[in-house]
N, C-alpha and C positions, 0 to 999 in steps of 0.2 A: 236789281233794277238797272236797264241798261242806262247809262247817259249820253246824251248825245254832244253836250255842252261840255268845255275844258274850261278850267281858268290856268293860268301863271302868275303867280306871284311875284312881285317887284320892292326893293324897298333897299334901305342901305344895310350894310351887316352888324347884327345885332337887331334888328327891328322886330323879328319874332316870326319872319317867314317860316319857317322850318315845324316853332310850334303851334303857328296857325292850321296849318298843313295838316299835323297831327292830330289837331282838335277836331278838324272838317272831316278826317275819316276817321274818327272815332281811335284811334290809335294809343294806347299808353306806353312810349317809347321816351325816353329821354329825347329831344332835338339835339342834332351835334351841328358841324361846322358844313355847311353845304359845299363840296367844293366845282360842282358840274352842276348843269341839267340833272335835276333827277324827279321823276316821272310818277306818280304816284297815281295810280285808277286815274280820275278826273282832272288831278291837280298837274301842274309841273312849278318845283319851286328855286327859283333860280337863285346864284349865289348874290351877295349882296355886291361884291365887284362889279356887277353888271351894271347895275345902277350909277355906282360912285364914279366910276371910269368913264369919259364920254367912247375911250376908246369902242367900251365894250355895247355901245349903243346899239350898232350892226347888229351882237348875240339875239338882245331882247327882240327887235327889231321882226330877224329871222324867225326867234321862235313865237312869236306871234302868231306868224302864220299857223302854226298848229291847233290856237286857241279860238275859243267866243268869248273870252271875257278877261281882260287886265284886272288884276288888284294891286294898288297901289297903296303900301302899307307905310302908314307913315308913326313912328313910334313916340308915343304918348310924353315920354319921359325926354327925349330931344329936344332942344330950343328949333335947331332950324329942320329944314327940308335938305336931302337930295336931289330934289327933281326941278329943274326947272320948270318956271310958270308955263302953265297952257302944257305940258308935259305929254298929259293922254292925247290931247287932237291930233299927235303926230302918230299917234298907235291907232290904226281903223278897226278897234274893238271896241266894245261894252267895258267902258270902266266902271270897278268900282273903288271908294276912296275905303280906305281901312285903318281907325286909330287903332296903337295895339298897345297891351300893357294897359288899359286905360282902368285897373284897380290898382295899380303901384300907389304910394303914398307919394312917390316924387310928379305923378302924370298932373299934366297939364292940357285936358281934354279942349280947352276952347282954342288952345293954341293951335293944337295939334288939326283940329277940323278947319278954321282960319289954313292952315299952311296946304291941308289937300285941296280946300274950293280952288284954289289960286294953281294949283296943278290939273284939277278935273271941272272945267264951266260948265260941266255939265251931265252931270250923273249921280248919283246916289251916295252918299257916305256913312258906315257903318262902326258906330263904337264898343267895341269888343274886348275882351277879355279870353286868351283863351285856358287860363286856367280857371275862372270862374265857370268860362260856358257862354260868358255873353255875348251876344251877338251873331254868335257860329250859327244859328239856324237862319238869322234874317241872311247873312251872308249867302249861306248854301241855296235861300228862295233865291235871291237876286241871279247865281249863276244857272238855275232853271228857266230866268226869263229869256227871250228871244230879243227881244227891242228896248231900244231906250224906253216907248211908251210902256212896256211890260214892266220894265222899271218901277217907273214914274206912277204909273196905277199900283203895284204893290207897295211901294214908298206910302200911298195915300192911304190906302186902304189899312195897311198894317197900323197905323200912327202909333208909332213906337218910339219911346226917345231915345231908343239906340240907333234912329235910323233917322237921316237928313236927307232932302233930294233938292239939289242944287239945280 
């Protein structure tokens, strides 16, 4: 199946970029250390320096343009954020917000969804797991949709409580 739709991945290192990545195309690979852009079918999953670094703003910035859709993964078991507030408005993509880790016994899921609304005013957030599996399919609808409203209707429609639309 062709896809027309990209996402990139965003989050700090350690968040679980790499085995989200893995989960979303079905892959059984160990995740290692990302250290570039690297490019997977639909995905591109960027190092977590990207993030942490304002330097490296520019990278994400740039490669946006290749994408339709930010995921902003914020990990489960972290007290704070990476990102500053309002984060995505400055990215003119489809965000989507991503708890991850959210089976650890240390996750802290309400925190964790609290710190993305405050990075995404407006878009969808989905609590996931990807070694359970959870969440990976509402994620992979949300990067089929076209529009926020595409969004926003599959948010409604699905009513899943893995899934919030802010």
């Amino acid at each position: 199946m062709a896809r027309k739709n990209r996402a990139m991945l965003i989050g700090s290192i350690g968040a679980g970029k790499s085995t989200l990545t893995n989960a979303l195309l079905g892959r059984e690979v160990e995740a290692v250390k990302t250290q570039a852009l690297v490019y997977y079918d639909w995905i591109v999953d960027t190092p977590g320096e990207y993030t942490e670094n304002p330097l490296f703003y520019k990278n994400i910035m740039a490669t946006s343009l290749e994408v339709t859709h930010v995921l902003f993964l914020q990990d489960a078991t972290r007290k704070k954020t990476i990102f500053p507030p309002g984060f995505s408005t400055g990215i003119n993509k489809l965000p989507i917000g991503v708890v991850t880790k959210s089976d650890s016994e240390n996750a802290d899921i309400d925190s964790a969804v609290q710190q993305l609304k405050r990075v995404i005013p407006n878009g969808p957030i989905v609590i996931s797991s990807s070694i359970t599996g959870k969440g990976i399919q509402e994620i992979k609808d949300l990067v089929n949709c076209n529009t926020m409203l595409d969004m926003r209707e599959y948010a409604e429609t699905k009513q899943s409580e893995l899934l919030i639309f802010v």
